[in-house]
C-alpha positions in Angstrom: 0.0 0.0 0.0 2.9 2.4 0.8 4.4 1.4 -2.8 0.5 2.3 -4.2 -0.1 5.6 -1.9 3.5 6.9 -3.3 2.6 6.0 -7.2 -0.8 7.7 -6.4 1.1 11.0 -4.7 3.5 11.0 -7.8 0.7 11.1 -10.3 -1.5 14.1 -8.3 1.9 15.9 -8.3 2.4 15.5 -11.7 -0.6 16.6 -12.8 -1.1 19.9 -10.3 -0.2 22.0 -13.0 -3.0 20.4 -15.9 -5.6 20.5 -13.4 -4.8 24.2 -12.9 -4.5 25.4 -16.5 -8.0 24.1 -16.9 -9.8 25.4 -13.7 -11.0 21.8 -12.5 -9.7 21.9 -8.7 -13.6 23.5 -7.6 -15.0 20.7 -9.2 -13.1 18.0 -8.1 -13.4 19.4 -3.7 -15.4 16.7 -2.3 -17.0 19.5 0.2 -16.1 22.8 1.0 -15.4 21.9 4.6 -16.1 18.3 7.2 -18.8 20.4 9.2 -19.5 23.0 11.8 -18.7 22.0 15.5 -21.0 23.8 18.7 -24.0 22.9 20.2 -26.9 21.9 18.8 -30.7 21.4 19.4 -32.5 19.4 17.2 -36.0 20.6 18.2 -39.6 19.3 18.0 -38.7 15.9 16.1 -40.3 12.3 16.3 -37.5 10.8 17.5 -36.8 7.2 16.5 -34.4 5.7 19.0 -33.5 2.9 17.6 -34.7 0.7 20.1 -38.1 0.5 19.1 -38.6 3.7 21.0 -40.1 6.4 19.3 -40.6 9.9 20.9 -42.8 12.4 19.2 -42.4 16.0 19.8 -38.4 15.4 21.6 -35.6 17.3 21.4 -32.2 16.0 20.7 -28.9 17.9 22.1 -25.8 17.6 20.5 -22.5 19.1 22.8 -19.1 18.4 22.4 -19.5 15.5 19.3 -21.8 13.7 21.6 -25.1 13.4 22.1 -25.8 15.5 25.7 -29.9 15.2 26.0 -33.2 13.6 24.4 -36.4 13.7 25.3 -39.3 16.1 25.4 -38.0 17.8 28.9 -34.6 18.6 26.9 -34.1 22.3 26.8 -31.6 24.1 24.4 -28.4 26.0 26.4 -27.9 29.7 25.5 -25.7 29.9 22.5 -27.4 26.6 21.0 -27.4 26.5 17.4 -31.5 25.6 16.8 -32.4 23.0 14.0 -36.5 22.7 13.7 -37.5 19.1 13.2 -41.0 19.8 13.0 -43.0 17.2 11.4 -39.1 15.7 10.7 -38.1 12.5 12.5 -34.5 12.2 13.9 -32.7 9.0 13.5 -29.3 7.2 14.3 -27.1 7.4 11.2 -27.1 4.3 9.0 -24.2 1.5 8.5 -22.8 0.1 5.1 -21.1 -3.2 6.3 -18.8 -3.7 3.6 -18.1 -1.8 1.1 -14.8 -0.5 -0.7 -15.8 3.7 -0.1 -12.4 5.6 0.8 -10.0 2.8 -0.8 -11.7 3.1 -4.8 -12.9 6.0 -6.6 -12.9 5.9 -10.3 -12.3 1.4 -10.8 -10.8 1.7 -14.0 -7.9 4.3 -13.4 -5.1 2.3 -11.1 -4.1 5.3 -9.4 -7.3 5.7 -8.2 -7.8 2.2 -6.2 -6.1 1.4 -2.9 -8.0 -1.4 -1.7 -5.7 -4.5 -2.9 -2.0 -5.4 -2.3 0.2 -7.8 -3.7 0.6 -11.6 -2.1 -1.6 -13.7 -0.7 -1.8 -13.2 2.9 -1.4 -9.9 4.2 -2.6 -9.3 7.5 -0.6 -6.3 8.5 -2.4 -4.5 5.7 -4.4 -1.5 7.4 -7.1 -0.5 5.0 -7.5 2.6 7.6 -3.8 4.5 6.3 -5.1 4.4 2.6 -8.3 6.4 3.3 -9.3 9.3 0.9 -10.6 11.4 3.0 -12.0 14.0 0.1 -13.6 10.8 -1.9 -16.5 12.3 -3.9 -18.7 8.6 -2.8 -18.4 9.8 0.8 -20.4 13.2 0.3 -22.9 11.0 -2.0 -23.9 8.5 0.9 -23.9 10.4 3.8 -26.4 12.5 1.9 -29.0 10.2 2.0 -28.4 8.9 5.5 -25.2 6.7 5.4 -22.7 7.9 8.9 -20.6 5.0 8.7 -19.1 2.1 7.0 -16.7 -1.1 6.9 -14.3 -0.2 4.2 -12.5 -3.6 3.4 -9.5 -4.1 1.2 -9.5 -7.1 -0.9 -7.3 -9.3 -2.8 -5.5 -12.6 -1.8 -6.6 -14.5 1.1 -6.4 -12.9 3.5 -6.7 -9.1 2.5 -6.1 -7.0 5.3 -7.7 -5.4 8.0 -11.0 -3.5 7.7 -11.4 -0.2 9.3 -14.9 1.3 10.3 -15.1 4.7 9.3 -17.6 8.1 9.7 -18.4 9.1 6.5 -16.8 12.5 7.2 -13.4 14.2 8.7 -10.3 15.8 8.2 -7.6 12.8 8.6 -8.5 8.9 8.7 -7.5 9.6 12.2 -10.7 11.8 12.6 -12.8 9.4 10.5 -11.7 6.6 12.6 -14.6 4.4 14.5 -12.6 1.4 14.7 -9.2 1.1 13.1 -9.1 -2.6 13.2 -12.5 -3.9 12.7 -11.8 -7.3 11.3 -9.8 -8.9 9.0 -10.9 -10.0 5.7 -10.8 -13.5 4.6 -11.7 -14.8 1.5 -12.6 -18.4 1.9 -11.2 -20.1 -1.4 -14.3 -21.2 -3.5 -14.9 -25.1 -3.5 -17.3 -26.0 -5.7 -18.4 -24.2 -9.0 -21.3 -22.5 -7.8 -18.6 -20.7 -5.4 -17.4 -17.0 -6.0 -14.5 -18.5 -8.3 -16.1 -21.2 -10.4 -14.5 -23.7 -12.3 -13.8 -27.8 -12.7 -12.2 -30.3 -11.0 -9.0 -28.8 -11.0 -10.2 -25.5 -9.8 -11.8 -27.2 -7.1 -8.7 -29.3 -6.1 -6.5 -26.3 -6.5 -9.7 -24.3 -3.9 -9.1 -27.2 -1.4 -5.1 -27.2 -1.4 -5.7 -23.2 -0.7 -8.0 -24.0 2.2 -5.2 -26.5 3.5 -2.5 -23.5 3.2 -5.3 -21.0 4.8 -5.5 -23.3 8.0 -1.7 -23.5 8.0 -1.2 -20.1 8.0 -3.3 -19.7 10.5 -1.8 -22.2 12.8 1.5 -20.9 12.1 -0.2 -17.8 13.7 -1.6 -19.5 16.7 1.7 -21.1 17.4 3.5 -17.4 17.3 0.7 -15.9 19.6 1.0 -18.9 22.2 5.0 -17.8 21.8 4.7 -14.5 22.6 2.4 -15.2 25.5 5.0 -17.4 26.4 7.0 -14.8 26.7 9.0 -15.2 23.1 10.8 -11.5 22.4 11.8 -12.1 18.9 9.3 -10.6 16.8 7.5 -11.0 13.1 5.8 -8.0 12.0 3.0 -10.2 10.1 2.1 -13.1 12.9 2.3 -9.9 15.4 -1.0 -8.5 13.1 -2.8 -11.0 14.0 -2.8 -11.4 17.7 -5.8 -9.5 18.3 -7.3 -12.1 15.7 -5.8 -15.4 18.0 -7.0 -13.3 21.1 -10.5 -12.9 19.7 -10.4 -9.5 19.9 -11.1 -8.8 16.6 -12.9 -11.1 14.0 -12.5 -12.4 10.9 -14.3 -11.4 8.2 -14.8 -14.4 6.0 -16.5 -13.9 2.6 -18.4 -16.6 1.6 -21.3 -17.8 -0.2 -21.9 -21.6 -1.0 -23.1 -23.8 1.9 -20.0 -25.4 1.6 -17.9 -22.5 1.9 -19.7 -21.2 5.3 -19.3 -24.7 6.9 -15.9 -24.6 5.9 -15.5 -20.7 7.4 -17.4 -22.1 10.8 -15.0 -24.9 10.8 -12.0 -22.7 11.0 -13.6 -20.8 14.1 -14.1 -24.2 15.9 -10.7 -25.6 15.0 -8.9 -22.2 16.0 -11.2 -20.6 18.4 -11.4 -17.1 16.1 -14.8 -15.0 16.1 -16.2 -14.5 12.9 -18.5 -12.7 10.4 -19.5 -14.1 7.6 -19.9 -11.8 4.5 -21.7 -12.9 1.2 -23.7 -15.6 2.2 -25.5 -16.5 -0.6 -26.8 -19.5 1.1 -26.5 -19.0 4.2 -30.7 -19.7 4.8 -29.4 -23.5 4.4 -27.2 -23.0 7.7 -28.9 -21.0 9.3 -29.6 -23.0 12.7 -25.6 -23.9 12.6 -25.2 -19.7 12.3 -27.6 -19.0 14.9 -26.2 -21.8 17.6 -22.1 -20.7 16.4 -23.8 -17.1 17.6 -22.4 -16.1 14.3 -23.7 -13.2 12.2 -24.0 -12.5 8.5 -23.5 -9.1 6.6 -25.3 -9.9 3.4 -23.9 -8.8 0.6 -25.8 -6.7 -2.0 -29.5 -7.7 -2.6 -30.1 -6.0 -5.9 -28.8 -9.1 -7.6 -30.4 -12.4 -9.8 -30.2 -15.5 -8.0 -28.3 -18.0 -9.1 -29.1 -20.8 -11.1 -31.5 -24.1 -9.6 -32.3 -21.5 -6.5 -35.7 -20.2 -5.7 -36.4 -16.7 -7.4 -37.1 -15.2 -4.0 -33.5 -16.6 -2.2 -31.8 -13.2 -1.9 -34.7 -11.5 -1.5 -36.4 -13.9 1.5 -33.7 -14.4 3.2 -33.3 -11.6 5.3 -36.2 -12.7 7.1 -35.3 -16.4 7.1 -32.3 -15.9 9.0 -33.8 -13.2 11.4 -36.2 -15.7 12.4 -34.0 -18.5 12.4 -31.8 -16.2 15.3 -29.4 -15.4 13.3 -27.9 -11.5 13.5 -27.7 -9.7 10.4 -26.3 -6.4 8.6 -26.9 -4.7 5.4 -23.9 -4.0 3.0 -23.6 -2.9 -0.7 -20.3 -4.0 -1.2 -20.3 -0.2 -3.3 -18.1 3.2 -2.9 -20.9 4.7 -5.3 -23.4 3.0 -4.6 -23.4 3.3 -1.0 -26.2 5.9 -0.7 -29.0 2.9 -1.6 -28.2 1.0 1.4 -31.7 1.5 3.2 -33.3 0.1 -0.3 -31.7 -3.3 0.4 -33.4 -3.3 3.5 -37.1 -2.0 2.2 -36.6 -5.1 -0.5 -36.0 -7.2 2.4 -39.3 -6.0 4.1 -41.0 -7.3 0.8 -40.2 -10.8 1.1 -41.1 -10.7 5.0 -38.5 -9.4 7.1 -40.2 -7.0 9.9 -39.5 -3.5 9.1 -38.2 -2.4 12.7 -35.8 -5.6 12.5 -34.7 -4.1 8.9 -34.1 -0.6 10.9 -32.2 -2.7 13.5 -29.7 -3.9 10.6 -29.2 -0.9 9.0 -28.1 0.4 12.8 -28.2 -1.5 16.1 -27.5 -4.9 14.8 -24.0 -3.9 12.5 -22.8 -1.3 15.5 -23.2 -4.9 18.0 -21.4 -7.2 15.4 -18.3 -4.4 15.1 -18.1 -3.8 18.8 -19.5 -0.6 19.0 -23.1 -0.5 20.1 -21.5 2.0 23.1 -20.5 4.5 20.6 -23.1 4.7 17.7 -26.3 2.8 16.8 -29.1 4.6 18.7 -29.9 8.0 20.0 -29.2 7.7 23.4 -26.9 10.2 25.3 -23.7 10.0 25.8 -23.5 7.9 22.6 -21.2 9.8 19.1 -23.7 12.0 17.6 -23.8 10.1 14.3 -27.7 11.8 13.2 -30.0 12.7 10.3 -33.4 14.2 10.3 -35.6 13.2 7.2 -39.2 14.4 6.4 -40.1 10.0 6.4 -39.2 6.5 6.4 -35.4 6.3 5.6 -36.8 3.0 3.7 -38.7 4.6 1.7 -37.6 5.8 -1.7 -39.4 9.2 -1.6 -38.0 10.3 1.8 -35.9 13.2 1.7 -32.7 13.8 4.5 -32.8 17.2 5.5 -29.9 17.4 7.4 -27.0 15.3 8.9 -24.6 15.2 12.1 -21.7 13.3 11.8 -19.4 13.1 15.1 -21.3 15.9 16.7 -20.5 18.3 13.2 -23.3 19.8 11.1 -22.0 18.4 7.8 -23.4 20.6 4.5 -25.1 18.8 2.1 -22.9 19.8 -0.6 -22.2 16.4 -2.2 -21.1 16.3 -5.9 -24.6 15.0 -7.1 -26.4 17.9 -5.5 -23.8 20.4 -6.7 -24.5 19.1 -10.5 -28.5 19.4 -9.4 -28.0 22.8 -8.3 -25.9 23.7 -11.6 -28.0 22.2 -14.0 -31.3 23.6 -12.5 -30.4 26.6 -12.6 -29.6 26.3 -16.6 -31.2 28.8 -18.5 -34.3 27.4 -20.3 -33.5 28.5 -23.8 -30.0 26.0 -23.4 -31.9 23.0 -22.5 
C-alpha cells in the first residue's frame, strides 16, 4: 500500500499543474469543509431511537460530538445552534457493512484504487492509512443517510484489516470508529457455484488453498502462544494478528456456498477465532448452525439475480429467514458509489417478510453490536457519538428526503457532488436546455 499511496502522490503531483491550467480543482473538492462544531438542538422531532422507542415532539442535544440530552424535557443551552425538526423525524445514522468507499474512486484508473496489495496473505495491511478522505462517494452516501461504513481491502486470502469509518473528517484519524475492525478472509471457492467457479481442478487447487489458509493460521496461533509465552523475537506479520488469536477482533470471511460457510465455521471451531460471515449467498441452508455458532452475517448486495437451480425469492427472503432462524444480520452494498441505496436493500427485504423495525435494526443497532460498537453509535441515546440525520419519512422509503446530517457531533453541508451538478443544472437557462 505504501508502494501504491506513493505512485498515487507522484501522479497528483504530476498533474497539479494540468488541473490548474484548466480550472478543475472546484469541481473535483469533495466539500467545502467536514462540518460545523457547537451545540446543537434538534428541536420538536419524532424521534426514532432505535430501540423500538419512538418519541414524538423530543428534542435531541448535540455538545461536544456527543449526544448531551433527548427527550421532550430537553431544553436548548444559550448559545445553542436551533435545527426545527417539526414534522421531521430524527434518526441514528445508518451502517454500510462492507463496502470499498475511501479505498476506490474511479475502478478503471489504477491510481485511483487502494484497496488491494500484492501476495496472498497480508494481514498487517491496514485499509484505515489508505483512506481518501475527500472521496466524492463519501459526500454521495452520507447525503442520504449513510454515517458510517466497513471499508474492506481485498485481494488474496487474507486481504487486510478492515477499518470502520464516519463518513466524514479531516484525517483517517478523525474518520476513525474502529481502526481494526476485522480482517478480511476470502474463503477459497470449493465448488463451482462458489465466487471462483470452475472444474475439478479448480476445485482441487480451492481445497489445497484451504489447506494453506488453516496453515497459516496455525503458524499464527503457534507465534501468539510464543509470545504469550514470553517469546521477544518478533515477526511483523504473525504480530497483526494477535488480536485475531486473542478474539479480539474477527474475521471477516467472505463466503457464499453452503459449503464455503461450513468450511469458514469450521475454522472458528478448530482455532477458536470469532467470525462474520460476508456474502452468504446460502447462508438460509445453515442457518440454525449460524444462529447456535452465535455467528452473524452481513449480506452482501440484494439487488442481484439469484443463481441458477435457486428459488427466485432466495436473496430476496432471506433476510427474514435468517432473522427468524436467530441469526444477526447487517446490510452492505459492497459499493463506494453505490453506497447511498443501502436502506433500499433493506425495504426489499421487508418485501419478502423481514419486519420493518428488524430491517431498521440492521441498518443500525445490529451492524454497531457485530463491530463492537453499540456503546459508541447505533441509537440516540446520550452519551453515545452524535452520528444523526433528520428526514421528512421512512429512511426505507424511496421518496423520503434527508434534510440534514450530524456526523461526530459536526453539522455536515449537504454539498455532495450529485447535488452540486443538481443545483448547476437547475439553474440552466431554459432556452439551453
Amino acid at each position: 500500500m505504501r508502494g501504491s499511496m506513493s505512485g498515487l502522490a507522484a501522479t497528483v503531483l504530476a498533474c497539479v499543474p494540468a488541473f490548474a491550467a484548466f480550472a478543475f480543482v472546484p469541481a473535483l473538492s469533495a466539500q467545502s469543509f467536514v462540518g460545523t462544531e457547537g451545540t446543537f438542538f434538534i428541536h420538536s422531532g419524532t424521534v426514532v431511537v432505535g430501540n423500538g422507542q419512538r418519541i414524538p415532539g423530543a428534542n435531541v442535544l448535540v455538545q461536544d460530538g456527543r449526544i448531551a440530552g433527548v427527550g421532550t424535557s430537553v431544553s436548548a443551552p444559550a448559545g445553542s445552534t436551533m435545527i426545527d425538526a417539526s414534522g421531521q423525524f430524527v434518526y441514528a445514522g445508518m451502517i454500510d457493512s462492507y463496502t470499498p468507499i475511501g479505498l476506490n474512486e474511479i475502478g478503471g484508473i489504477n491510481t485511483m484504487n487502494m484497496r488491494s496489495e500484492l501476495g496472498e496473505y497480508n494481514p498487517h495491511m491496514r485499509a484505515i492509512v489508505a483512506i481518501n478522505t475527500g472521496s466524492e462517494m463519501l459526500g454521495i452516501a452520507r447525503s442520504n443517510g449513510i454515517t458510517s461504513a466497513i471499508t474492506a481491502p481485498s485481494g488474496g486470502v487474507i486481504s487486510g484489516q478492515a477499518a470502520l469509518i464516519n463518513m466524514d473528517g479531516w484525517t483517517w484519524e478523525d474518520m476513525s470508529v474502529k481502526s481494526n475492525a476485522g480482517y478480511v478472509v476470502n474463503y477459497p471457492a470449493v465448488s463451482a457455484g462458489g465466487r471462483g467457479g470452475g472444474g475439478s481442478g479448480g476445485e482441487q487447487r480451492a481445497r489445497e488453498r484451504v489447506e494453506e489458509l488453516k496453515g497459516e493460521l496455525a503458524n499464527a496461533r503457534d507465534y501468539h502462544l510464543a509470545r504469550e509465552g514470553g517469546q521477544e523475537d518478533v515477526d511483523l506479520v504473525y504480530e497483526s494478528m494477535r488480536p485475531l488469536m486473542r478474539g479480539e477482533v474477527p474475521a471477516i470471511i467472505n463466503a457464499d456456498t453452503q459449503e464455503e460457510i461450513e468450511g469458514a465455521l469450521a475454522l472458528a471451531d478448530e482455532f477458536g477465532l470469532r467470525i462474520v460471515i460476508h456474502g452468504g449467498r446460502e447462508a438460509w441452508k445453515v442457518r440454525e448452525q449460524l444462529a447456535d455458532a452465535d455467528v452473524p452475517v452481513v449480506l452482501s448486495s440484494l439487488m442481484v439475480v439469484p443463481g441458477s437451480g435457486l428459488p427466485y425469492d432466495a436473496v430476496y427472503a432471506q433476510p427474514g429467514i435468517l432473522v427468524r432462524a436467530g441469526v444477526k444480520i447487517a446490510f452492505s452494498t459492497g459499493s463506494q458509489s453505490a453506497a447511498r441505496r443501502l436502506p433500499f436493500h433493506a425495504a426489499l427485504a421487508t418485501a419478502y417478510g423481514l419486519d420493518p423495525e428488524d430491517a431498521w435494526r440492521a441498518l443500525t443497532v445490529w451492524p454497531a453490536e457485530i463491530w463492537g460498537v453499540d456503546d459508541v453509535i447505533g441509537t440516540v441515546e446520550v452519551g453515545k457519538m452524535a452520528n444523526l440525520f433528520v428526514a421528512d419519512g421512512d429512511p426505507l422509503d424511496i421518496r423520503t428526503n434527508v434534510t440534514e446530517v450530524f456526523i461526530k457531533g459536526r453539522h455536515v453541508p449537504m454539498d455532495d457532488r450529485a447535488t452540486r451538478l443538481y443545483e448547476k443544472y437547475d439553474a440552466r437557462p431554459i432556452g439551453n436546455r
